[in-house]
C-alpha positions as CSV (number, residue, x, y, z in Angstrom):
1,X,-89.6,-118.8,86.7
2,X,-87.4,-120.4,89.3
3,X,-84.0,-119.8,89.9
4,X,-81.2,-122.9,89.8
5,X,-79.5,-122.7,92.9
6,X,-77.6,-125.9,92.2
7,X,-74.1,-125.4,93.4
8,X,-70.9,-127.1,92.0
9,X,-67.4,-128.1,92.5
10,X,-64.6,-127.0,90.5
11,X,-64.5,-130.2,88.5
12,X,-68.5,-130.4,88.0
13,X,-68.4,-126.4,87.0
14,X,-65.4,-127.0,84.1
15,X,-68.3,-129.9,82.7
16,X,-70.9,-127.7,83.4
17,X,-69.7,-124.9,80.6
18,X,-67.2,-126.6,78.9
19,X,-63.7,-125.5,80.1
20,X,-60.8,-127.0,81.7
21,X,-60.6,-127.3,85.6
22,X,-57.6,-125.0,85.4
23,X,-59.6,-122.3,83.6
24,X,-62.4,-122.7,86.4
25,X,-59.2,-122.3,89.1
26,X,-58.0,-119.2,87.4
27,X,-61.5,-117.5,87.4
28,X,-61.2,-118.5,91.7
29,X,-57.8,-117.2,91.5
30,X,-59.4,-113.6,89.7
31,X,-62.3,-113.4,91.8
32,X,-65.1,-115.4,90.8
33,X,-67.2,-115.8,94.0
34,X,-67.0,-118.9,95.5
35,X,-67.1,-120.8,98.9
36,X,-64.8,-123.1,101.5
37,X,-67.1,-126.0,102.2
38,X,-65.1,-128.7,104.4
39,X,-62.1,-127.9,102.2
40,X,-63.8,-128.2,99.3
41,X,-64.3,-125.0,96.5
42,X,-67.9,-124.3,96.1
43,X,-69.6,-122.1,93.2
44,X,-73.2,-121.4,92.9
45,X,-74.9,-121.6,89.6
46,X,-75.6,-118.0,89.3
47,X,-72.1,-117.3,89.7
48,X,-70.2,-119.7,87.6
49,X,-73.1,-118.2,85.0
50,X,-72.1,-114.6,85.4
51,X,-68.5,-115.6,85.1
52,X,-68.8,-117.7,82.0
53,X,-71.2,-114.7,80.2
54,X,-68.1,-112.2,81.3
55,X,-65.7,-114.7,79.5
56,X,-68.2,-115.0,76.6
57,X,-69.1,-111.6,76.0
58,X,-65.3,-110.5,76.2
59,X,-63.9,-113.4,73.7
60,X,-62.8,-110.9,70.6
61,X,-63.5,-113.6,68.3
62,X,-67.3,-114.0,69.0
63,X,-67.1,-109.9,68.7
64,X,-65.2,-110.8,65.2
65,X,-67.9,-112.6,64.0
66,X,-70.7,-110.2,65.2
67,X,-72.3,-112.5,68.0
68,X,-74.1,-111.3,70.2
């Protein structure tokens, strides 16, 4: 199985899972990795992933529910 090792910028990671730029800012601003390319934010796919499963996996409704 290969990996995606697409890379995107702040405005094509909010599309990519459905949030807001500003929430994709704020998980910069907390420590998401990233990286300064020309000025411009970078986030690999494996990253924005990890951060978006945190957020997930820590939303108390889905544990209201009993997602997993």
């Amino acid at each position: 199985m290969s990996e995606n090792q697409e890379n995107y910028t702040i405005k094509a990671a909010a599309a990519r899972v459905g949030k807001s730029t500003r929430t994709i800012e704020r998980w910069v601003r907390h420590g998401m990795r990233c990286r300064d390319v020309a000025g411009i934010v970078v986030i690999e796919h494996s990253d924005l992933m990890a951060q978006y499963r945190i957020k997930i996996l820590a939303n108390p409704n889905r544990q209201k529910r009993g997602i997993q």
